[in-house]
C-alpha positions in Angstrom: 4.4 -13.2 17.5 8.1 -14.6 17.8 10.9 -12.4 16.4 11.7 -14.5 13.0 14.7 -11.5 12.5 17.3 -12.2 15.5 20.3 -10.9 13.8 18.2 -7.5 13.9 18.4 -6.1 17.7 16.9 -2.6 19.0 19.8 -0.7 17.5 20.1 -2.5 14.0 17.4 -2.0 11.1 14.4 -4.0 10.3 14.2 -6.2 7.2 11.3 -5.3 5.4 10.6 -8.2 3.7 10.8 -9.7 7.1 8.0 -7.3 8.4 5.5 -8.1 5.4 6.1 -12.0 5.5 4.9 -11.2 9.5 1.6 -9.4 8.0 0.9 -12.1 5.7 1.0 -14.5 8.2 -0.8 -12.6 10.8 -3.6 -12.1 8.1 -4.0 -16.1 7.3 -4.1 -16.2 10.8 -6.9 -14.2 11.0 -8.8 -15.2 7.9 -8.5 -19.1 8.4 -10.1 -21.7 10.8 -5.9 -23.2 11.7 -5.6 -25.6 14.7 -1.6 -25.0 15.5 -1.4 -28.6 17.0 -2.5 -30.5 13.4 0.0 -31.8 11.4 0.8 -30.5 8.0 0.1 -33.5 6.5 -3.9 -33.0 6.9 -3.7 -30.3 3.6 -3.8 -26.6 3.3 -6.0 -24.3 5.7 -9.9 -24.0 4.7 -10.8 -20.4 4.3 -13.9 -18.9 6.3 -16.9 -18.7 4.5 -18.0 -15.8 6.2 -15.0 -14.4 4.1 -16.1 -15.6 1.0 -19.4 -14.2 1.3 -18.2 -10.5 2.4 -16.1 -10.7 -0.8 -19.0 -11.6 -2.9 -21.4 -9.1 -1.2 -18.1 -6.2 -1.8 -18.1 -7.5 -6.1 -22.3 -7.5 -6.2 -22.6 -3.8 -4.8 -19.3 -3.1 -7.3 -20.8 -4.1 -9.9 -23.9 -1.1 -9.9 -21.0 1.4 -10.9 -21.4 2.5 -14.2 -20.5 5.2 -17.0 -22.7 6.8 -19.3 -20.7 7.9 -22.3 -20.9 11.7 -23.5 -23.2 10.3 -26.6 -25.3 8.1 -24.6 -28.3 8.4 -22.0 -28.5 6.5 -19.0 -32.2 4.9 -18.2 -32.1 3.0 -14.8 -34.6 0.4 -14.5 -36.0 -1.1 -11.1 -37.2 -4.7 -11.3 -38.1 -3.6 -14.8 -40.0 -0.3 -14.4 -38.1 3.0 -15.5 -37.0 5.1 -12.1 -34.5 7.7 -13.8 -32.7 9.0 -16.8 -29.0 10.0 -15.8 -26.6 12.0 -18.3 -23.3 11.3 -19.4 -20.7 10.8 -16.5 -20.1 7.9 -13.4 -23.1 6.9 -11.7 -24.6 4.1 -9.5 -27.2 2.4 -9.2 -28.3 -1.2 -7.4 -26.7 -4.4 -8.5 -28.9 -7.0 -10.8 -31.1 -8.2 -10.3 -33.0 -4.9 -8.3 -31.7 -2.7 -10.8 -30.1 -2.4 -14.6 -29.1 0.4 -16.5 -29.4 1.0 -20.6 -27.1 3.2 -22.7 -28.9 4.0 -26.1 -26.3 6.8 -28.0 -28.1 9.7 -28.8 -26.3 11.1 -31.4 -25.9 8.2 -33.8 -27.5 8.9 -37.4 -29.9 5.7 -38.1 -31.3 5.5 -41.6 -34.5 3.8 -43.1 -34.8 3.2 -46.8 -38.5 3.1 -48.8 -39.0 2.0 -52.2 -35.8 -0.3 -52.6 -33.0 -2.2 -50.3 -29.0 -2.2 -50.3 -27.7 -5.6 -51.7 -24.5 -4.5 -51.8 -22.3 -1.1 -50.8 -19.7 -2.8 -53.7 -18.0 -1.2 -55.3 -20.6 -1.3 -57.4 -23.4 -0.6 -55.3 -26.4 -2.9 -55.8 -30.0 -2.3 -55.2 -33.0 -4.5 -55.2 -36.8 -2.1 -55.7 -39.5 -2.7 -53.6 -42.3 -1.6 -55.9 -45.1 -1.9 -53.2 -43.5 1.0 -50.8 -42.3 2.9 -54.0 -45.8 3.0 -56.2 -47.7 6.0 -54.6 -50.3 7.9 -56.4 -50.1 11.7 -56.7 -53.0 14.7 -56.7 -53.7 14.4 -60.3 -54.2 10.9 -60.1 -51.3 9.6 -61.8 -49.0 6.7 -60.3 -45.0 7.8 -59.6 -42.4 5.5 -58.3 -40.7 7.0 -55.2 -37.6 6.0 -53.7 -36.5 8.1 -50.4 -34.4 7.3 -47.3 -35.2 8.8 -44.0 -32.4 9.5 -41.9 -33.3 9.5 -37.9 -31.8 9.7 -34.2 -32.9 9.4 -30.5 -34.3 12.6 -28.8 -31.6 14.0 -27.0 -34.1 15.8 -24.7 -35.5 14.1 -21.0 -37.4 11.8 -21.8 -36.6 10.5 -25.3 -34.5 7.6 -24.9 -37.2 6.3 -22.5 -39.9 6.7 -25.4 -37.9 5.3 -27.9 -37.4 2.0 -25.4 -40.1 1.2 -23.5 -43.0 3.2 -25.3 -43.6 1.3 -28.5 -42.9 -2.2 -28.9 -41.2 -1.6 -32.3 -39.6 2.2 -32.7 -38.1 1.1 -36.2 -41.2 0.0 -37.3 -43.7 2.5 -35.8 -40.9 4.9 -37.9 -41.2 3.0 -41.0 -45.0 3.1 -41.3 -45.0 6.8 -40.1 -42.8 7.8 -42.9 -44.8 6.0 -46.0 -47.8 7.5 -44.4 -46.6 10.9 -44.2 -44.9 10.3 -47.7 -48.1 8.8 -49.6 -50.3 11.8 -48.0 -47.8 14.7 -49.0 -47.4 13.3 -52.5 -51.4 12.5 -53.0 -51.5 16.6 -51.9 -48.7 17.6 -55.4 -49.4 16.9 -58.9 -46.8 14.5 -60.8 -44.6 17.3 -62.6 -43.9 18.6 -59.0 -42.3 15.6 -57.6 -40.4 14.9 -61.0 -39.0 18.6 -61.3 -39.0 21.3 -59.2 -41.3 20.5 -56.3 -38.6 17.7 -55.0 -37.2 19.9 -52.1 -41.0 21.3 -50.7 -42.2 17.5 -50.7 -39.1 16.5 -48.8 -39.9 19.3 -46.1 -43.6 19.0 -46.1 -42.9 15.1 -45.3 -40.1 15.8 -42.7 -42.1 17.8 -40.8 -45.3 15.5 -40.7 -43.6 12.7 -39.7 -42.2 14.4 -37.0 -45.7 15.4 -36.1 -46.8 11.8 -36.0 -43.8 10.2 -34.2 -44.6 13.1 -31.4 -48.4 12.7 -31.4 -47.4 8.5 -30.2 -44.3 9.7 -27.9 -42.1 7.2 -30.0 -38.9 9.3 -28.7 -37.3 9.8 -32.3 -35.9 13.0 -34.0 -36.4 13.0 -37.7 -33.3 14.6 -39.0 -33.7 14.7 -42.3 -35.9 13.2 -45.7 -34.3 13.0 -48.7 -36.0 11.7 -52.1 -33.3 9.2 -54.2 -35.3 8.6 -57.3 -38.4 9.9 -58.8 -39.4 8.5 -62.1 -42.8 7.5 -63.6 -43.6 3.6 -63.5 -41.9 1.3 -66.0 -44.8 1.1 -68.2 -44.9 4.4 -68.8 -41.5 5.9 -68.8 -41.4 6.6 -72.8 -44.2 8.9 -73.0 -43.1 10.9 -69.4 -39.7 11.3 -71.1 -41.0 12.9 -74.3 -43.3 14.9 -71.9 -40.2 16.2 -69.8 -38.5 16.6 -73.1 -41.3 18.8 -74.1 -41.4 21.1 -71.2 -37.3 21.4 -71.6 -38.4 22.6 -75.0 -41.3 25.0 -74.2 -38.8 27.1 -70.9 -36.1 27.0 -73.8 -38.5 28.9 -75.7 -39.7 30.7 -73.7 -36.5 31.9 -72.3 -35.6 32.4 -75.9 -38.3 34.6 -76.0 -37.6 36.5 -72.9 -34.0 37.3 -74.0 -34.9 38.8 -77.6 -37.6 40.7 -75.8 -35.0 42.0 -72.9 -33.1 43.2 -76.5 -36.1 45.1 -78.2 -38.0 46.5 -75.5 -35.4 48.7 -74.4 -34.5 49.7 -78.1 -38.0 50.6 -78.7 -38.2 52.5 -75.2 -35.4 54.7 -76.2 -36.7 55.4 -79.5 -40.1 56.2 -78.0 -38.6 58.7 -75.7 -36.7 60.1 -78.3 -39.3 60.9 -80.6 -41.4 62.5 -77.5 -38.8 64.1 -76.5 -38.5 65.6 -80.4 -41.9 66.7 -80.5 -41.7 68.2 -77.4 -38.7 70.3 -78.4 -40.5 71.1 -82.2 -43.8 71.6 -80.1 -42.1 74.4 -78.0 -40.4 76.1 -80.6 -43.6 76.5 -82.7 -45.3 77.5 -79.5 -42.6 80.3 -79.0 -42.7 81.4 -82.5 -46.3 81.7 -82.7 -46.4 83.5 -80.0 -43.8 85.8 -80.9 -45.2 86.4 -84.1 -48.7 86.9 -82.1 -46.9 89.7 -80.0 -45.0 91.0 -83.2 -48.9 91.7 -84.8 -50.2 93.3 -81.5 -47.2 95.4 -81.3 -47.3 96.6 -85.4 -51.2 97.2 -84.7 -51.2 99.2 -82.1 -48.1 101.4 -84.1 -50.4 101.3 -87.1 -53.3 103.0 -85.1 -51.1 105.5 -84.0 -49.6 106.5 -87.5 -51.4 104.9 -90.3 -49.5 106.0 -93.0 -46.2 105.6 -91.9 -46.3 102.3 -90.5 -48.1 101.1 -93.8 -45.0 102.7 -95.5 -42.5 101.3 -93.6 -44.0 97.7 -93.8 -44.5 97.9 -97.4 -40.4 99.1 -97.9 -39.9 96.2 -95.6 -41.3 93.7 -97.4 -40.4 94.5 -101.0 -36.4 94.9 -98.9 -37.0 91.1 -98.2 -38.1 90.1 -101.5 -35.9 92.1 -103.6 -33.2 91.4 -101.8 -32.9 87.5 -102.9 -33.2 88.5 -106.5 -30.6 89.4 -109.3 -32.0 92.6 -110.4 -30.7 95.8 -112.8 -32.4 98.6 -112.0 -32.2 101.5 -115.1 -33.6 105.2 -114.9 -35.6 106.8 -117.6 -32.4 108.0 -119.4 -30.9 104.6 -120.4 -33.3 104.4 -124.0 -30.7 103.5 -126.1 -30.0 99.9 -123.5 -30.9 97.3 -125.5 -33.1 95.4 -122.8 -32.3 91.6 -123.1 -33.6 88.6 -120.8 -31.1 85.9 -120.6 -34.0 82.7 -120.7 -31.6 80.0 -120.4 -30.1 80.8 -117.8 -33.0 81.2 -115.9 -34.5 78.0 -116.5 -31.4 76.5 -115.6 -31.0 78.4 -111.7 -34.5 77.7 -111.9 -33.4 73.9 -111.8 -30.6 74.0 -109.9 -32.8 75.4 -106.9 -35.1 72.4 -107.2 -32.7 69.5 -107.5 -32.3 68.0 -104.1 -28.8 67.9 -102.0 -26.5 65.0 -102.9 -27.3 61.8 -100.9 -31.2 62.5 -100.3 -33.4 60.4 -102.1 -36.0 61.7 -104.7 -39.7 60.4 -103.4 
């Protein structure tokens, strides 16, 4: 190649601009089919073809790179049959038409709804019902409208997003049909007051858990996350007389909690008074015991004194007692010289002690 730089000589420095202007024309030398001898006039060089078609091979095998997001599975199809699952990072695989790759996000919450639709999100929110999926009959034969959303998600496990791709034709409808079967055979297992009151949250697990079964038994590759009952109400025609029967039941655990409380009150009153009474007798019980048997003991020991000295344990018992009696009486006690005391008995005054002693204390009632 001719030196296009003269000015620049061994000792002086190279222009670099110079130096890439010699590569690009060295590489359009190289890349193009150029006759030096034809004039410019005849139009720009044609490029090789052979060129062209490395290029287009280098962007076809480009073009396999791909990148499976952290939330995503990677399935890699060849000529349409499933070859591999990859996880989330780069990967490879062979350009289209040998081989395609799908993405589905694994951790996206889908939802279903049964029994009505979403018009609307609003503000307001509107609603339209869908009486045939919501009408279900229960155990004891009545008829309850049921509303309920079912909130799903691709298995996350190997295998899953395959299933939910390529084994059923329709996953969203093979879920839909799973979940008003699983629903209508739950609720036709409960009686009517269980799904209006407090049997809501056992239906909604009993359900979850047999629609999983189901989705697992045809390999449909969906995780039920969750089922969740909106509305449960009886049907239009009959709404009134449900209410009143609701209304009743309020009434009847008002009652009976009514009921419960006053007794909580009582019982425990009466308990204490119980025990306190037992607990009375068993002190008046004791003493009696322990007086009786003193008394008991008392006789033995005064018998067996009295068959030692007959007389003078007769005496002493007699001055005994008559020192008990006397000794709570008003007495005057004369000698055989007092005959000229006029003896007088002061009548009145007896009747009136005589009184006094049976009036009862102040404050106790006369019976």
């Amino acid at each position: 190649m001719a030196d296009r730089n003269p000015g620049a000589g061994a000792n002086g420095p190279e222009d670099p601009l110079e130096s890439l202007r010699e590569l690009w024309e060295d590489f359009r030398g190289r890349v193009t089919d150029r006759d030096s001898d034809r004039p410019s006039r005849l139009g720009p060089p044609r490029i090789n073809p052979l060129t062209l078609a490395g290029i287009a091979l280098f962007l076809w095998l480009a073009s396999g790179i791909f990148i499976v997001a952290p939330d995503e599975r990677g399935i890699v199809l060849r000529f349409g049959r499933v070859v591999r699952e990859v996880g989330p990072g780069p990967g490879y695989h062979l350009p289209y038409p040998v081989e395609e790759v799908f993405k589905p996000s694994v951790t996206q919450i889908r939802k279903e709804e049964f029994g009505f639709r979403t018009v609307s999100l609003g503000p307001p929110p509107r609603y339209a019902s869908e009486n045939a999926e919501a009408l279900m009959l229960t155990g004891d034969e009545n008829i309850v409208k049921l509303q309920f959303i079912v909130q799903y998600k691709i298995k996350d496990e190997p295998g899953g997003a395959t299933d939910f791709l390529f084994n059923v034709s329709s996953p969203r409808e093979t879920l839909r049909a799973a979940a008003e079967a699983a629903m209508r055979e739950v609720v036709g297992r409960n009686k009517i007051d269980d799904a209006l009151t407090e049997g809501k949250a056992r239906i909604q697990d009993d359900v979850q858990k047999r629609l999983q079964e189901i989705l697992d038994h045809y390999d449909v590759g969906i995780q039920a996350a969750a089922v969740k009952l909106q509305d449960v109400d009886p049907p239009d025609e009959v709404s009134d007389a449900f209410k009143d029967v609701i209304s009743a039941q309020q009434d009847k655990e008002r009652l009976i909690n009514e009921a419960n409380g006053y007794a909580n009150d009582v019982v425990p009153k009466a308990r204490g008074q119980a025990a306190q009474l037992i607990n009375e007798a068993e002190a008046y019980k004791v003493a009696k015991v322990q007086d009786a048997t003193g008394q008991a003991q008392r006789f033995i020991a005064l018998q067996a004194e009295y068959a030692k000295a007959k007389e003078v344990t007769r005496q002493r018992l007699y001055l005994e007692t008559m020192e008990v009696v006397l000794g709570r009486a008003n007495k005057i006690l004369l000698d055989d010289g007092a005959g000229q005391v006029l003896p007088y008995l002061p009548l009145d005054q007896a009747l009136r002690a005589r009184r006094g002693a049976e009036a009862p204390p102040a404050g106790q009632r006369v019976k």
